[in-house]
C-alpha positions as CSV (number, residue, x, y, z in Angstrom):
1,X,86.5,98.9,104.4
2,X,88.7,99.9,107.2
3,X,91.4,98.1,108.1
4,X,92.7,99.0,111.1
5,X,96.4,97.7,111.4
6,X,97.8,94.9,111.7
7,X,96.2,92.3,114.4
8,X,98.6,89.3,114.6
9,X,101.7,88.0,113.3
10,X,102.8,84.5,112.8
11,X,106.3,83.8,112.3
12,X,108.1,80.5,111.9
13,X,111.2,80.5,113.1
14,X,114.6,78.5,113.4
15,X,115.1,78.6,117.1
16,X,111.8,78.5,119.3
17,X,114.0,79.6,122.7
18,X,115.8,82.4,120.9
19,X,113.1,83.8,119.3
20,X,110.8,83.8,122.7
21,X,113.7,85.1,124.8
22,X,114.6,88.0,121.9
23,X,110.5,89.1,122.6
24,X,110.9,88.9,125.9
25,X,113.8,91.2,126.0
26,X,112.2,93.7,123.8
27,X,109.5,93.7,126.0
28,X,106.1,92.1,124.9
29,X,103.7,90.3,127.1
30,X,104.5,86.4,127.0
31,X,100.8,84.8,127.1
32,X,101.6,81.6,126.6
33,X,105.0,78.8,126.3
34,X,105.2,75.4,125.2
35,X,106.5,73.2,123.0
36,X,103.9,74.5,120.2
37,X,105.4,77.7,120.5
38,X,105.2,81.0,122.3
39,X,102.5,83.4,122.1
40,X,103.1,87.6,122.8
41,X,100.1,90.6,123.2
42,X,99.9,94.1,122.8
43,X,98.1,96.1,125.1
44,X,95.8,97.1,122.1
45,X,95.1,93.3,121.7
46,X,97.9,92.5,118.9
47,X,99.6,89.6,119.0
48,X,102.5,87.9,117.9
49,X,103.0,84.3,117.4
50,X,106.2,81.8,117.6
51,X,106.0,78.7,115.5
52,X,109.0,76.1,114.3
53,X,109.7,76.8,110.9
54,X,108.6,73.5,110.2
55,X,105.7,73.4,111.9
56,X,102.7,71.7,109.4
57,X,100.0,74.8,110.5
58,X,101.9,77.0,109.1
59,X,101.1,78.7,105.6
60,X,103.2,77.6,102.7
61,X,106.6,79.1,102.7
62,X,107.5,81.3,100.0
63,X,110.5,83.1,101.6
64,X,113.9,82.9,101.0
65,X,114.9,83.4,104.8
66,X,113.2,82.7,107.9
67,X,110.5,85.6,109.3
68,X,106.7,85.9,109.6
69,X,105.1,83.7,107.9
70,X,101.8,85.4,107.3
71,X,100.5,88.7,108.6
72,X,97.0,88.5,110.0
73,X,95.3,92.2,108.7
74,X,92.2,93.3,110.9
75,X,89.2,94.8,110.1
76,X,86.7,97.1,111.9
77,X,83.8,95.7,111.4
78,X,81.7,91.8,110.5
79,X,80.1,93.6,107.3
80,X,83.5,94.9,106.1
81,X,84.9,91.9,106.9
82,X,82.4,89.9,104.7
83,X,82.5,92.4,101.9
84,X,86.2,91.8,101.5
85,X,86.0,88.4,101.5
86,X,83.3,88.8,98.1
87,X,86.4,91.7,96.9
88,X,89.2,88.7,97.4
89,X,87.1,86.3,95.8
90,X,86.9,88.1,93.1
91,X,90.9,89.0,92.7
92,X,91.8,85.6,93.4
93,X,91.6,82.9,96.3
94,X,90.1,83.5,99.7
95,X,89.0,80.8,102.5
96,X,87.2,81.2,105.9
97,X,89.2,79.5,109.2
98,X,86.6,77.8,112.3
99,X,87.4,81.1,114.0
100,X,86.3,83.3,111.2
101,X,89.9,84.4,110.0
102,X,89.8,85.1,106.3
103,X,93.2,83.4,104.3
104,X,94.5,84.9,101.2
105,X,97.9,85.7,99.3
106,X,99.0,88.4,97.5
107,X,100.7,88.5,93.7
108,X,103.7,86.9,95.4
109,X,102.1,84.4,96.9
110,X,102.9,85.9,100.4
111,X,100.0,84.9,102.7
112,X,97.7,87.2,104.9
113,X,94.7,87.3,106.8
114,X,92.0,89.4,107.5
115,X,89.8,89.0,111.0
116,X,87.2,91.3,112.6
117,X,89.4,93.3,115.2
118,X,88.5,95.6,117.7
119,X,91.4,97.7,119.0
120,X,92.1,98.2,122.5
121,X,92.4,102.1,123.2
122,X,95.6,102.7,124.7
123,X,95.9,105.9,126.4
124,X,99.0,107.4,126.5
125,X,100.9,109.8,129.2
126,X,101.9,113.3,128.1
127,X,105.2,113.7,129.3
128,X,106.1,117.2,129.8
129,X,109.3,118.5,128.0
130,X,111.4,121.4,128.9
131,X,113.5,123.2,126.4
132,X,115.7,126.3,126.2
133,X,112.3,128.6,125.5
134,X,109.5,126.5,126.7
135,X,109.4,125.2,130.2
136,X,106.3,122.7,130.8
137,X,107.7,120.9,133.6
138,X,107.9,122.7,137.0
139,X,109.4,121.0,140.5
140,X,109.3,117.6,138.8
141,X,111.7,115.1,137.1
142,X,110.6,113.6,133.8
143,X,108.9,110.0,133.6
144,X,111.4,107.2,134.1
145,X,111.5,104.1,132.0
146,X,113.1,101.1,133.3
147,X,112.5,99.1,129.9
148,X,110.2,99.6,126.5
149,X,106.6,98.1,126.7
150,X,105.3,98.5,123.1
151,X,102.1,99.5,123.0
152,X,100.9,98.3,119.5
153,X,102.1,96.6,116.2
154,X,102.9,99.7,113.7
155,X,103.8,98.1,110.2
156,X,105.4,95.8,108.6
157,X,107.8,95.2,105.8
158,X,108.8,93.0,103.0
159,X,111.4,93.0,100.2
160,X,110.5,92.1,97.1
161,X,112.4,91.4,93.6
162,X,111.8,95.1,92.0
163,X,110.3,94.1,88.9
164,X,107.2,92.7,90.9
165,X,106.6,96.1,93.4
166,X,104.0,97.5,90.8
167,X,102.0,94.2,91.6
168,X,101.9,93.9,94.9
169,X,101.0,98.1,95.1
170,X,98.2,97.4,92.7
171,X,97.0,94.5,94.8
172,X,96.9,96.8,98.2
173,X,95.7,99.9,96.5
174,X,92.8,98.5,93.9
175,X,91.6,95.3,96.4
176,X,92.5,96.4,100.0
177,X,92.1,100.2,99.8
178,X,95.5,101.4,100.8
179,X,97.2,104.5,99.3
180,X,100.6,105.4,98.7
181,X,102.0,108.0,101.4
182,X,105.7,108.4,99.9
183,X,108.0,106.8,97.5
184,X,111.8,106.1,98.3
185,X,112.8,106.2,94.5
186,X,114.0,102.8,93.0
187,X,114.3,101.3,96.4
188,X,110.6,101.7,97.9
189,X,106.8,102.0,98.6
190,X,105.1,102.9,101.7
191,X,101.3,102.0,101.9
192,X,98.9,103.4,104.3
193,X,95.6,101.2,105.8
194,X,92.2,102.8,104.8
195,X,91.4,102.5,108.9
196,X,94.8,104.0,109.9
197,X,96.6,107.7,109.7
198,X,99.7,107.3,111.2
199,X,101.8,107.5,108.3
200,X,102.5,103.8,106.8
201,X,101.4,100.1,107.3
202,X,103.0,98.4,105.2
203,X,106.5,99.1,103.4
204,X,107.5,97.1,100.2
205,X,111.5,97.2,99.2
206,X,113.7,95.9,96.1
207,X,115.0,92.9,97.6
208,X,118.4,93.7,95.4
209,X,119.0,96.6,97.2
210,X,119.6,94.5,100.6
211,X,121.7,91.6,99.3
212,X,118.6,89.4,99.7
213,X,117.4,87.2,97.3
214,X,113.4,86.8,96.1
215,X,111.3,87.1,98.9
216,X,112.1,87.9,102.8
217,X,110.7,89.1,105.9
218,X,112.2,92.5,106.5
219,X,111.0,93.7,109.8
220,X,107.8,94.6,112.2
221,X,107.5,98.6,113.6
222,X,106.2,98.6,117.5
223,X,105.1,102.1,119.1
224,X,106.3,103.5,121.9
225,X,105.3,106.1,124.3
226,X,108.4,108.4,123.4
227,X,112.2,108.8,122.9
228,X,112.9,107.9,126.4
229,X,110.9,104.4,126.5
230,X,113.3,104.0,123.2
231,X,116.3,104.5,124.7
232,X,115.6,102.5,127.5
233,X,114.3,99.6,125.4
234,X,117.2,99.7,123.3
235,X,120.1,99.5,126.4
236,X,117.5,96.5,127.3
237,X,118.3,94.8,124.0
238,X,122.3,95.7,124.3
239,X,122.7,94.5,127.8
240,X,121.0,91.4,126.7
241,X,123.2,90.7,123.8
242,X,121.1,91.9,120.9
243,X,122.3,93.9,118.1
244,X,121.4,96.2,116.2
245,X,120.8,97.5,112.5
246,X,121.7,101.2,112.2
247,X,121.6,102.4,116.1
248,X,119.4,105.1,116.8
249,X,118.3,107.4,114.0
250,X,115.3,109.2,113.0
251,X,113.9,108.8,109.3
252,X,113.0,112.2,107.1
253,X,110.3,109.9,105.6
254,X,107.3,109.7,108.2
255,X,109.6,111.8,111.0
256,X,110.2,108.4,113.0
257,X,112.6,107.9,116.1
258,X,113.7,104.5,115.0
259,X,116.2,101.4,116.5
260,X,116.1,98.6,114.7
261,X,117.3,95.1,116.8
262,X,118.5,91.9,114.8
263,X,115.6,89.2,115.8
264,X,116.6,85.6,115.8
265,X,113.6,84.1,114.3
266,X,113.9,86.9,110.7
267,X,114.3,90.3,109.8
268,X,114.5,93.5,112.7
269,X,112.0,94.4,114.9
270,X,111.8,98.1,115.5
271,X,110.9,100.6,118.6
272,X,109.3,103.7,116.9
273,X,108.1,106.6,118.4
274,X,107.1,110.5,117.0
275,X,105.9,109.1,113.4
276,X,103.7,111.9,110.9
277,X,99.9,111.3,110.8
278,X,98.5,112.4,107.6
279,X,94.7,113.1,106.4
280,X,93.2,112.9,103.6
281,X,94.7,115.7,102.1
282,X,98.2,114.4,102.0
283,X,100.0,114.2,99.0
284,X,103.0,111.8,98.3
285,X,106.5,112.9,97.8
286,X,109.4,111.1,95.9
287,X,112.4,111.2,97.9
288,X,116.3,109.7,97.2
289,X,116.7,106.9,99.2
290,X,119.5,108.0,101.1
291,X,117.9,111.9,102.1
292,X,114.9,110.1,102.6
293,X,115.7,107.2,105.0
294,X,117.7,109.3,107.6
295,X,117.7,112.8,108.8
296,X,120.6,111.6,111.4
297,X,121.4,107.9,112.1
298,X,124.5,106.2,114.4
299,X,125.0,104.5,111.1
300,X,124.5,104.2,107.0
301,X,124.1,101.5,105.6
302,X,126.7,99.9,102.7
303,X,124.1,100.1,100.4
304,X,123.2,103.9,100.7
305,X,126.5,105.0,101.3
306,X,126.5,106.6,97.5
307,X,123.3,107.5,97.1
308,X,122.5,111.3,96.8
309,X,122.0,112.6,100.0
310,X,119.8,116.1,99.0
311,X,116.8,115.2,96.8
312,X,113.2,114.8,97.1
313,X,109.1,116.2,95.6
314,X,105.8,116.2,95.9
315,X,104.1,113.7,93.8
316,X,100.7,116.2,92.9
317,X,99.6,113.7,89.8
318,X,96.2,112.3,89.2
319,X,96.7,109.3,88.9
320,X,99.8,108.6,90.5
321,X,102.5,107.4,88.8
322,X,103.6,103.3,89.3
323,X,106.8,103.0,91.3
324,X,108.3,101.8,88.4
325,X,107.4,105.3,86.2
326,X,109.2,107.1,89.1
């Protein structure tokens, strides 16, 4: 089927001039401003849209705090895009926009869509690195960055009451054609597109485990050239006023450079840079929550500050087990 990432998100937020001043800090394209809302790109063609939270386009609300309001999923080609609308008709309740956007909802009732969507290839710069035994850059300094430009939306993430993770797995496993890359045991699930190889699209957490309640918005991944665009979006965000979630830190599940910044209008939105890519013959591991989340971090969260720090397997069963069974 090929899905190939996410193409466009949607939020509806509380503030309009917050939210569109946060993105412009972090450093997407601003397209367009008005009093509809605010409208961001991608150089691969992704896009992220700013709506009032009470705006009447929006999808119906099912979450418990302010954040995206539907994820728009795309796909590779017409023909996959017309034989998953015949695969969502069959699971449940799909409907075709003027534009050809596809509009569904998952077991929770969290919406998504699904358009045709051709990615722009973004070509990155090799930036030469010099360390203590391997010298690649001769008679030249290394690539400034003044400030991050993200080059693409990387995943997303939701939390989710625990009891209900099995469900929304099944849904993108047996109807979209994702597959489980790694387990964070009891806490959660990361799910890889069928298009995509760069670790995980989608991340699914106990809502419990955050001190949130239901169903939120938990936070949007953007790639970055490297450690150094990072840094330099990150002072961005401090100079500006923005905080942050955790600092800097680099997850042992998926390898990522991460910062994470509080957005005004729900959830984080994250820099990452370095993440695993992963064929076919990858194999999910279980990890402790804790072990798994950071190999070194400016912070830990209150919530992991107990878990077990040294844990973690490869999942080699046919089928895989449910989170739950883990």
């Amino acid at each position: 089927m090929a899905i190939n990432g996410v193409a466009s998100l949607i939020y509806g937020v509380p503030n309009l001039d917050a939210a569109t001043k946060f993105y412009q800090d972090f450093g997407l394209e601003l397209d367009r401003r008005d009093d509809a809302g605010s409208d961001f790109s991608t150089p691969d063609g992704s896009t992220v849209l700013l709506r009032h939270i009470a705006d009447p386009s929006l999808p119906e609300n099912v979450l418990e705090r302010p954040g995206v309001r539907e994820t728009v999923w795309g796909v590779d080609t017409k023909e996959n895009l017309d034989a998953l609308e015949r695969r969502l008709a069959a699971a449940g309740t799909v409907s075709r926009d003027d534009a050809g956007t596809l509009h569904t909802a998952d077991p929770l009732g969290i919406p998504l869509g699904f358009r045709v969507f051709e990615r722009n290839l973004v070509p990155g710069e090799h930036v030469p690195t010099n360390t203590v035994d391997e010298i690649q850059r001769w008679n030249a300094n290394r690539k400034w960055y003044k400030r991050a430009r993200p080059r693409l939306i990387h995943h997303v993430g939701y939390t989710v009451p625990k009891a209900r993770i099995d469900d929304v797995e099944a849904f993108y496993v047996e109807v979209l054609d994702f597959r489980v890359t790694d387990i964070s045991r009891g806490l959660a699930t990361f799910l890889l597109a069928d298009g995509r190889q760069d670790h995980h699209s989608i991340f699914i957490m106990d809502s419990a485990r955050v001190q949130a309640e239901g169903i939120t918005w938990n936070h949007v991944a953007f790639g970055v050239e490297n450690v150094d665009e990072l840094m330099a979006g990150a002072n961005e965000l401090q100079r500006q006023g923005w905080s942050s979630f955790l600092g800097l830190g680099r997850h042992r599940i998926s390898s990522a450079i991460n910062y994470y910044a509080n957005n005004p209008g729900g959830g984080d939105s994250e820099y990452l840079t370095d993440i695993d890519y992963v064929t076919d013959e990858w194999k999910p591991r279980v990890w402790d929550p804790r072990f798994g989340m950071m190999m070194w971090s400016a912070e830990v969260p209150d919530f992991m500050k107990h878990e077990p720090e040294w844990d973690w397997e490869i999942l080699d069963r046919d089928p895989l087990p449910r989170f739950s069974e883990i």
